[in-house]
N, C-alpha and C positions, 0 to 999 in steps of 0.2 A: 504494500500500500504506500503511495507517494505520500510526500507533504509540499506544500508549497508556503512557504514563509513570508511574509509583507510585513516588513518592517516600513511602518507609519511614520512620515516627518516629523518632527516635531512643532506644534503648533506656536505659529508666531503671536506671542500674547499681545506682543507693544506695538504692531503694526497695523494699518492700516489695509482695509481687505479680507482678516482675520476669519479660518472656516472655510476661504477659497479651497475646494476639494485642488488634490497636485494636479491634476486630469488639466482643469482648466489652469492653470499658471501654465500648464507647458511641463511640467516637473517629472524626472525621471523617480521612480521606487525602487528601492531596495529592495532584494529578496535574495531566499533562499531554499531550494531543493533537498529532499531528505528520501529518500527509499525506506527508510524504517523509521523515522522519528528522533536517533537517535547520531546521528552524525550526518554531518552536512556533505551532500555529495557536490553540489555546483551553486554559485553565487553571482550575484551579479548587478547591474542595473540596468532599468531600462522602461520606456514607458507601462501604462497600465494595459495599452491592449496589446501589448510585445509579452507579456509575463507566461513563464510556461505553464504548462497543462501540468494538474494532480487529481488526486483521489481526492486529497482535502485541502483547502485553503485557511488559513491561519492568519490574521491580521495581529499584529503585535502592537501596544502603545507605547512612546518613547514616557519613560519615570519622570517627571515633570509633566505631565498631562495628565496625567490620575494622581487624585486623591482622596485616601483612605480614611475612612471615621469608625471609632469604635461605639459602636452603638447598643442599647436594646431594642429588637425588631418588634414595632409597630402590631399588637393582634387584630391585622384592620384586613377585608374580603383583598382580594388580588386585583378588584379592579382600582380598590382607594388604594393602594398600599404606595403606587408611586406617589398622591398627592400627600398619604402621611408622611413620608419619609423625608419631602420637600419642606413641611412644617418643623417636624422633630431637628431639621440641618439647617434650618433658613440662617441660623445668627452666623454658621461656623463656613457657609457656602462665599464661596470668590464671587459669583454671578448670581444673578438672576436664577430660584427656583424654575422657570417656566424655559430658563433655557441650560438647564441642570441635567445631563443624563445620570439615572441612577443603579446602581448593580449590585446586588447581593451575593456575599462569599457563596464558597459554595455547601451544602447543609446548612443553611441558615434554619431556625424556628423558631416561629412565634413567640414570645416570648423571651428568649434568650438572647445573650450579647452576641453580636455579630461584626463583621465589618461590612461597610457598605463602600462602594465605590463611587467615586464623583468624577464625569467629565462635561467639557463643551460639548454639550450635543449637538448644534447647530455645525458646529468642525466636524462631529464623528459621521452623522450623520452625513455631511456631505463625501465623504470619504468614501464611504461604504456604498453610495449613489452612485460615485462615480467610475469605482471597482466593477460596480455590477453592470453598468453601461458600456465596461469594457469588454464584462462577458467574464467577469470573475465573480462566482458567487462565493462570498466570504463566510465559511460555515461556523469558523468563530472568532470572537477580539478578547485577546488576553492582556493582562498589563504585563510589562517586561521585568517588574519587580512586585511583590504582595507580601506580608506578614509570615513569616517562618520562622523556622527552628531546625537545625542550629542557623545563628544569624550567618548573614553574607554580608561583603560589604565588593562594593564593584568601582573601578575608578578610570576615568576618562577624559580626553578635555571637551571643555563644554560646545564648540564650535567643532560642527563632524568637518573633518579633514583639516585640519588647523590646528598643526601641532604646536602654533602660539599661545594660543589661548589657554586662560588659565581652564587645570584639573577639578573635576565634580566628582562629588562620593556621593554613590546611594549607599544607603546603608539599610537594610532588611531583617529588621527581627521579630518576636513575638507579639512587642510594642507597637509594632506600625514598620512605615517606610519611609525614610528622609532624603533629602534629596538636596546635597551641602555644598558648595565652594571653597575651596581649601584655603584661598585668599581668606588673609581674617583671624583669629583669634577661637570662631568656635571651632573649628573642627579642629585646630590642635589641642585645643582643652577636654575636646570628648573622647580625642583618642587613647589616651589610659584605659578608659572606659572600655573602650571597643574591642582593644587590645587586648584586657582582661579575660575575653570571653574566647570560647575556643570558636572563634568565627574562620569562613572560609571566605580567601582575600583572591579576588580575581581582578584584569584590567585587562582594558584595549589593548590593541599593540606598539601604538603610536605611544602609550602613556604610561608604557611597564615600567619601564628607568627610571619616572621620575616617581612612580608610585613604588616603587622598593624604596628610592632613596626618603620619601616622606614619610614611609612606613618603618623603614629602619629595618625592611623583612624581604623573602623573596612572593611574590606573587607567581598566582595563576594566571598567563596569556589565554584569551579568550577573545575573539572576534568578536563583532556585533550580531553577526549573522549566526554563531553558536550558540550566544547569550539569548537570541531571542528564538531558538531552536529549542532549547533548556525553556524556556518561558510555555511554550508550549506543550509540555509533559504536567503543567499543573493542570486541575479541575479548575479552574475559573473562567468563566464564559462574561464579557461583559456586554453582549448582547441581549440584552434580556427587557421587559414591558414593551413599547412602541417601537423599539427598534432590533427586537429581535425574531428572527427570519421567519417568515411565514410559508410553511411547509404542505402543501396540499399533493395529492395524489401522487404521482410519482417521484415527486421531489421530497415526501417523505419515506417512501421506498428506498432511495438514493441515500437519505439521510441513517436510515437503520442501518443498510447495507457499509457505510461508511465505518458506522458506529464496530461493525461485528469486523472491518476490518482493522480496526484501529491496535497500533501496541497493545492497550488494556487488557482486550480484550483476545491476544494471542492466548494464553493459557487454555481459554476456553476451545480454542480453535484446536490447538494441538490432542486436549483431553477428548473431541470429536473425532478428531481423525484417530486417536489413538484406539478409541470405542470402534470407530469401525471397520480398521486390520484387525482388532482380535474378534471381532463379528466373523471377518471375514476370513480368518485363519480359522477359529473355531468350527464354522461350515463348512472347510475344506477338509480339516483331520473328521469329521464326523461324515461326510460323505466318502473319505477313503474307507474309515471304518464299517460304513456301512457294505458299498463295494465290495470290501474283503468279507463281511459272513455272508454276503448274494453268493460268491465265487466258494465260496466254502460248502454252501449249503449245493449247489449246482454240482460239487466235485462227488458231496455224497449219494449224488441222485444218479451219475454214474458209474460209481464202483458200485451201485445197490442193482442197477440194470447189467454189469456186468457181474456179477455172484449169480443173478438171479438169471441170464438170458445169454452165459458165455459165447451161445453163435451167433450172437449180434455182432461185429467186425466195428463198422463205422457209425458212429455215433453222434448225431445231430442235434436230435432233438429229443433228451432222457423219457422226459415224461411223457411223451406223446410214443417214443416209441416202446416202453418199457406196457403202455395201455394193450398197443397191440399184440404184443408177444403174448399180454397175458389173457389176451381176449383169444389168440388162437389154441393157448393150452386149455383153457375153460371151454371151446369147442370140442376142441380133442376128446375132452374128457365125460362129455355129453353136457354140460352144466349150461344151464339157462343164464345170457347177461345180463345187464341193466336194461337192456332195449329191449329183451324179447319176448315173444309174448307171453310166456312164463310167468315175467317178473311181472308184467303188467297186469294179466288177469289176478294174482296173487294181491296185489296193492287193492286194484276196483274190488275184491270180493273181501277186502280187512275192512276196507269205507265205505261199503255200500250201504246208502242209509235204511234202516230198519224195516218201514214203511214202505219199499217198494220190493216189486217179484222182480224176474228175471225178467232180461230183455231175450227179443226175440232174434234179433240179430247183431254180428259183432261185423268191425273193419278192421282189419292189424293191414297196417302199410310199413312194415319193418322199423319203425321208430315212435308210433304213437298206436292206442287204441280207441274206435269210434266206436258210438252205438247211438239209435236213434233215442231223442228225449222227450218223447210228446207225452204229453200227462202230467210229465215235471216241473215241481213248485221250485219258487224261488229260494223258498227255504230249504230242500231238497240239495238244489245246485250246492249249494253255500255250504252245508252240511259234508257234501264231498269235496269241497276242495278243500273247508277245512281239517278236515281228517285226514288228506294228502301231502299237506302242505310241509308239514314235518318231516316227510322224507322227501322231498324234493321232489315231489311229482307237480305238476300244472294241469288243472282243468279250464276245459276253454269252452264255453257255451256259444254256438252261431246256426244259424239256416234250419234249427230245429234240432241241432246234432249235439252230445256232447263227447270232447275228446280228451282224451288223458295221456300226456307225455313228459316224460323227463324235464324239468326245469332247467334251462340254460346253465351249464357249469355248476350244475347239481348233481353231480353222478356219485353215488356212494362207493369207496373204496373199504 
């Protein structure tokens, strides 16, 4: 299963135009390609409707564009819950509630503290417009940093490709997520702090040297395109109320089918397939098995024609031919068979119902015996063929006649 990475600009706060999706500026996207989720196969830039084809698409937000509150979640129905959460955040929000996108960690519940996510809606929203106008449907937006354990801290200069500009720390812990300037006085006084903690220290490439040398330590080199590859292994969806995807008919088919192929959801794939090789191995050793007592039981059928019928030579067909050898010694020997009429008049005269005399005439055509039925009740008929039935005889009522023969593959041995 592909991924496809879009690493989001960062939104210009102090200018003028602010929310322009990049589509319209002309503006090339960052992205990144992934065949498992888990390392970056090919990188690159290039407009929105140049972006290559995946399974899934992934929108990432740059850490300055989201921010995180720790909240208790509002117990208000799912249609009010965005206009609560606008209330509960109104003093603590940068903009305007009405142009506030809002997102819920992920397990959020009623009641309980959560974090909530805050962005420009009016910027994300035009983003994701102008993605999908390219022909990218964006199946989800993550932020490139959220609240964890153990903390991380990531360091880069603030201006992408400008290795002049001064170095930005995000820093990511249980508490939240900050987003500092190393210019300044706070972030060297937080870093005891930080340093304290068994945090994992990563940075751009452009900014490793100087973040050892600020650090006093060595760092993890980590590209943007990796970082925001890592971003996308979390549960957090911040597409969610008005502006998250609306999925009907086959684009929710697409959207499962994504879902069962996604990383997570490998284990379940392998425990499948692994269920059905030993399905399928299991029904192989039990049809050999079986096989082998057919061929077994076949072998006994004829060494049992050869004890019993030594001048049988060639040997075809056991049971069919072992029937006749012994249907010619039962000739031989004067003995009445299954067919003849012997056996049949012996059967009609054990079930002959109580209630009726002889008949006056018989028919033996060498496999069945007729006689006429006139006078014969229903209950009569029924009377004989269930007293027949037992040994495999068949009675057949037609044109006035009834007839008595051997039941198909009824032949007593």
């Amino acid at each position: 299963m592909s991924f496809l990475v879009i690493l989001l600009p960062r939104r210009e706060h102090l200018r003028a135009g602010r929310g322009v999706p990049a589509e319209a500026r002309g503006d090339e996207l960052r992205y990144a390609v992934s065949d498992d989720g888990l390392t970056v196969r090919a990188h690159g830039r290039c407009a929105p409707a140049l972006l290559p084809k995946a399974d899934t698409a992934i929108a990432v937000v740059a850490d300055e564009d989201v921010t995180l509150h720790r909240v208790t979640l509002p117990k208000a129905p799912p249609a009010r819950l965005r206009a609560a959460l606008g209330g509960l955040l109104e003093e603590a929000l940068l903009d305007e509630p009405e142009s506030t996108h809002f997102a819920l960690a992920p397990g959020a519940a009623a009641g309980q503290p959560t974090w909530v996510a805050t962005l420009h809606r009016p910027w994300l929203a035009a983003q994701l417009a102008a993605l999908e106008l390219a022909g990218v449907a964006i199946d989800r937006v993550v932020p490139a940093a959220w609240p964890d354990d153990p903390p991380a801290g990531h360091l880069r200069h603030a201006d992408e490709g400008d290795a002049a500009s001064p170095l930005v720390l995000t820093w990511a812990d249980a508490r939240g997520v900050a987003t500092v300037r190393l210019q300044g006085g706070l972030a060297r006084a937080l870093l005891p702090q930080w340093q304290a903690q068994a945090a994992r220290w990563s940075a751009a490439p452009s900014a490793a040297a100087a973040a050892e040398r600020w650090l006093g330590a060595t760092v993890h080199v980590v590209t943007d395109e990796e970082r925001a590859l890592q971003a996308t292994r979390s549960a957090w969806n911040l597409r969610q109320f008005d502006l998250a995807p609306r999925h009907r008919g086959t684009l929710a088919l697409r959207d499962a089918w994504k879902r069962v192929r996604s990383p997570a959801w490998r284990p379940a794939r392998l425990g499948v397939a692994a269920l059905a090789a030993v399905q399928i191995v299991g029904l192989n050793l039990w049809a050999w098995h079986q096989r082998g007592e057919i061929g077994q039981r076949q072998q006994a059928m004829v060494e049992l024609l050869r004890e019993a019928h030594p001048q049988v030579r060639a040997i075809l067909d056991a049971p069919l031919q072992m029937e006749r050898e012994t249907a010619v010694l039962r000739a031989a020997a004067g003995r009445a068979g299954e067919g003849d009429l012997e056996a049949l008049l012996q059967a009609a005269a054990q079930a002959w119902p109580e209630d009726r005399g002889p008949v006056d005439a018989l028919r033996f055509d060498g496999a069945s015996l007729g006689f006429a039925a006139a006078g014969w009740s229903d209950a009569q008929v029924d009377t004989l063929r269930r007293r027949l039935a037992p040994d495999a005889w068949r009675v057949e009522a037609a044109d006035g006649r009834l007839t008595i023969s051997r039941a198909a593959g009824g032949a007593r041995l």
